[in-house]
N, C-alpha and C positions, 0 to 999 in steps of 0.2 A: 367382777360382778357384785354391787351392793348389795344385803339385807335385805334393804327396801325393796328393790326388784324382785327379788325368790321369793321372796313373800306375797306381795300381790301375784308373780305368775302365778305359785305353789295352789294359791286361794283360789285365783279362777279354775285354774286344773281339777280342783275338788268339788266347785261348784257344776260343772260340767262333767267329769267321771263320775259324779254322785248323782245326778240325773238320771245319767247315761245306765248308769247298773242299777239304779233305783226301778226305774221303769220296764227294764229287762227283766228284773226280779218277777214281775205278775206273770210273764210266760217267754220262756228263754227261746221257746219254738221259732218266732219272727214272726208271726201271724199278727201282733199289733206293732208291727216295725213303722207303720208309718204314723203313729201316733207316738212310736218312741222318737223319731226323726223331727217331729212338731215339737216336741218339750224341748228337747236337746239345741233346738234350732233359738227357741225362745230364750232359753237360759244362755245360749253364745250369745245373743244378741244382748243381754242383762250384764256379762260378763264384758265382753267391747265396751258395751255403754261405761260401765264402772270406772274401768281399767284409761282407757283413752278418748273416754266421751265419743265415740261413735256412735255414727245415727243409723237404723235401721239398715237401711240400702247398701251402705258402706260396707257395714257388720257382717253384712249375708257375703257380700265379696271378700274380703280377709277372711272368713271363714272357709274359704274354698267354695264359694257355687257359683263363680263368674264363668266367662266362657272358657273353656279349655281349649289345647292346641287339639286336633283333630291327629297327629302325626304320632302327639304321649297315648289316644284314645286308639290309637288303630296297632299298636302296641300291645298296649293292654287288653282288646279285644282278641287278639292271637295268643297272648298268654294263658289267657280267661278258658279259652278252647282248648289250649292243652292239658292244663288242669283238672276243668271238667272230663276230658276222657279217660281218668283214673278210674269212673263208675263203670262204665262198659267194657273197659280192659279188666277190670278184677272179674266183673262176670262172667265174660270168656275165659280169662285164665283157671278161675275155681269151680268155673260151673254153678255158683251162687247164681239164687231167682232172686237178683236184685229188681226192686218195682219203684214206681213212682208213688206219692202219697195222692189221693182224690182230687185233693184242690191245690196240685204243686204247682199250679198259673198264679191264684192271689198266693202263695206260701213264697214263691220267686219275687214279689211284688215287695212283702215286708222282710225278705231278707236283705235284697239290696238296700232299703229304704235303715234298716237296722244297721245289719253289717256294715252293707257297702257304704253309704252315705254318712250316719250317724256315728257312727266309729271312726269312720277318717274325718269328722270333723273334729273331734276331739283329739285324737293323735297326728293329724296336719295338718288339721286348718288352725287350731290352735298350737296345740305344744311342740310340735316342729316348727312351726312357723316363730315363732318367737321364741325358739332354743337357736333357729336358725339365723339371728339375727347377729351381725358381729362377728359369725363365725362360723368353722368352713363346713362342708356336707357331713362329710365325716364326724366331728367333732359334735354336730348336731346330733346324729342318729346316736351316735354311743351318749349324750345325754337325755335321752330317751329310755335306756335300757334301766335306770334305775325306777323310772315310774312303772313298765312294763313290768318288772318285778315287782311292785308294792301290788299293784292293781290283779295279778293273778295267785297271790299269795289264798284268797277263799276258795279260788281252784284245788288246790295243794292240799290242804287242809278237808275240803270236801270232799274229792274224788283219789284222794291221796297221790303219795309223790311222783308214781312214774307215769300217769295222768296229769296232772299238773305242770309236772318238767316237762312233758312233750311237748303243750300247750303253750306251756312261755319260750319253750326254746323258739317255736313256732312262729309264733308272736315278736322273738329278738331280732329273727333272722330274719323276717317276712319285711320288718320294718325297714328297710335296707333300698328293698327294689321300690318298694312303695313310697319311701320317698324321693327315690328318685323320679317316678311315675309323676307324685305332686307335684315336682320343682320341673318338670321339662313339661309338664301339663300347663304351666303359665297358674303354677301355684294355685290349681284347682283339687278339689275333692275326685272327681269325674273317673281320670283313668286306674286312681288305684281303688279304688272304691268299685270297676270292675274285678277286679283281681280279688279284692276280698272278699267279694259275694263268691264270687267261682270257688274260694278255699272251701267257704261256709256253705257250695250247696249239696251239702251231704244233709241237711236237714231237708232237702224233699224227697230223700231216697227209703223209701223200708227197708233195710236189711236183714235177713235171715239172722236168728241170735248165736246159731252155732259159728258163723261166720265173724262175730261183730268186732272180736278182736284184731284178728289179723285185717279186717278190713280198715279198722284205726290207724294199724301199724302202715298201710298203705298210703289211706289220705294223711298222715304225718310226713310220711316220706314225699309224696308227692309235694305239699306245702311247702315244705322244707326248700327242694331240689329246682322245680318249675318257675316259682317266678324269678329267680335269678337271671333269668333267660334276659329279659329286660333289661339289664345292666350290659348286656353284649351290644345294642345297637347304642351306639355313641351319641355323646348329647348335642354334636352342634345338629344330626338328623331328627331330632325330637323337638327340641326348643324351640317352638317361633318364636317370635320378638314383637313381647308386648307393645299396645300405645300407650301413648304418654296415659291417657284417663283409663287405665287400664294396672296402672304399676300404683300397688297398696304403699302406705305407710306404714312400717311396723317400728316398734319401737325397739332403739338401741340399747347395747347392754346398762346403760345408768337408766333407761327405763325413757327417757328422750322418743318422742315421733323423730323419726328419720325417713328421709325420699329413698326409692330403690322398689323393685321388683322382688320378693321375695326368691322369685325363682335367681336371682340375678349371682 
């Protein structure tokens, strides 16, 4: 893998992570997630354009918003639901008045649109996706793990380490089934983009503050353990088989346009 190549990828990855937590910065809640999802959307398409001269239409597709398999969605729909029952199982088990927040319809709205979407554009649609190129599932997702650690190192730092380390371990681990969600998704954002909103909606929940700990320690665990689940049903049951105008160009490791499916 040249210089040349890590460099350009390295750059678009900053231009888009830097967006991406830039605009998270004014309010972490999700409530302007789809206003994060517009900037994020515009700088992928700034970053295509640069990188491979892609035109708009194209751009939005490599980035993950084309149609998905409905087979990687209905997947991650049942995962999604397992996840989410961490809130009403910890209520029953602790007897915690867990509650919803007033306006948790639009607060669902810009989490997905934050979490779900705009964050798996930047860690699948882009940087899996062209870590993924050349080289094999595996090999992809473990080159991933060292941006996941640059990018949560303000966690660390902020919330300090055993906050922080839950969070990345989180985040290491999670990236696993998620990608595989995006590649049997026919290299869409879609199905794991469910999945990470269901990690992330403990942001419409109030929780009691005597509770607030062990209730972390829960939805970690649960993140951690649940979507794994995903990796048990086998890929040739997930993967439809893209059309030809359907299978992106990405570029190969000297940085080359090459034909192929990303999921492929």
């Amino acid at each position: 893998m040249g210089l040349r190549w890590w460099s350009r990828f390295l750059a678009g990855f900053a231009v888009l992570y830097g967006v991406l937590a830039g605009t998270a910065a004014v309010d972490a809640s999700g409530r302007y997630g789809l206003a994060i999802l517009g900037a994020v959307l515009l700088a992928g398409g700034v970053v295509e354009r640069a990188l491979d001269g892609t035109g708009p239409r194209a751009a939005l597709r490599r980035l993950g918003l084309g149609r998905p398999e409905r087979r990687a969605l209905a997947v991650a729909a049942a995962v999604s639901a397992v996840v989410v029952l961490v809130h009403p199982l910890f209520a029953v088990a602790t007897g915690a008045a867990l509650g919803l927040h007033p306006d948790w319809p639009l607060l669902l709205v810009g989490v997905f649109a934050f979490h779900g979407v705009a964050e798996e554009v930047v860690w699948r649609g882009y940087a899996f996706r062209r870590l993924r190129a050349g080289r094999s599932f595996g090999r992809a997702v473990a080159c991933t793990m060292p941006l996941l650690a640059a990018t949560h190192v303000p966690v660390v730092v902020g919330s300090g380490p055993a906050v922080g380390g839950a969070a990345m371990l989180v985040a290491a681990v999670t990236s696993l089934p998620l990608a595989y969600l995006y590649e049997t998704g026919r290299g869409t954002v879609w199905a794991p983009a469910l999945v990470h909103t269901a990690i992330d909606s403990f942001k419409l929940v109030v929780v009691p503050s005597a509770v607030l700990t062990t209730y972390s320690l829960a939805l970690a665990a649960t993140a951690l353990v649940v979507p794994l689940l995903a990796l048990a049903v086998p890929r040739r049951l997930l993967a439809g088989r893209a059309r030809p105008a359907e299978r992106q160009r990405v570029p190969d490791r000297a940085g080359r346009a090459g034909g192929g499916d990303p999921a492929g």
